[in-house]
N, C-alpha and C positions, 0 to 999 in steps of 0.2 A: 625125695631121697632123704635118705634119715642118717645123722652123721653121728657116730659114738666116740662121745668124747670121757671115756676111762682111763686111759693114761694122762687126762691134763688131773683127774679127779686123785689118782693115784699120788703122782706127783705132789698134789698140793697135802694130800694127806701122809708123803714122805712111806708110802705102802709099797710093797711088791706085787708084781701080779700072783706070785706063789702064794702070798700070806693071804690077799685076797680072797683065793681061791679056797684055800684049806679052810679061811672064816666062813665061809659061805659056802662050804660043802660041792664045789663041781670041782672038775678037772682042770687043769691047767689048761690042758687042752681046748676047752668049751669056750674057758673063758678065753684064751685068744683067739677063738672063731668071733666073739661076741666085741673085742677089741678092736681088729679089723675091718667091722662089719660086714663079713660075708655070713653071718648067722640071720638065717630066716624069719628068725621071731626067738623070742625071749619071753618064758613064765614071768607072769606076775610074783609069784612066791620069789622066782632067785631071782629079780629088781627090788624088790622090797629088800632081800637079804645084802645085797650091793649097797643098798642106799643107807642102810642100820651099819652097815662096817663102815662106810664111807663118810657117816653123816650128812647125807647129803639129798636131795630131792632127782626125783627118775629127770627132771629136765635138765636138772644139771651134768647128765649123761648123754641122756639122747635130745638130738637137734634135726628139725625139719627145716631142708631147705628144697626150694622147690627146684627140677630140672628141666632140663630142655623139653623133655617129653610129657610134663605135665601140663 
């Protein structure tokens, strides 16, 4: 299970998810399919552009933890 942690990233970097968004060219929209994790996968290109607004590294976002089913 892979856990997205962009609002503690947000947060720390005092960001909206709007501004987020509009710096890194998706939709509001997307980006809260991708906050919540109900988003299926995620480009490399818009992680890379997360991580350059954010300063921050892709692990710093996502987290694998293992589930009952694995």
């Amino acid at each position: 299970m892979i856990t997205v942690n962009l609002d503690v990233m947000l947060a720390r970097r005092k960001m909206s998810s709007g501004e987020l968004a509009a710096r890194v060219g998706i939709t509001q929209a997307n980006l809260s399919i991708l906050k919540t994790g109900k988003a299926k996968a995620v480009r490399f290109s818009t992680l890379a552009a997360i991580c350059r607004e954010l300063q921050c590294q892709p692990g710093d976002i996502l987290e694998y933890h293992e589930s009952e089913d694995d």
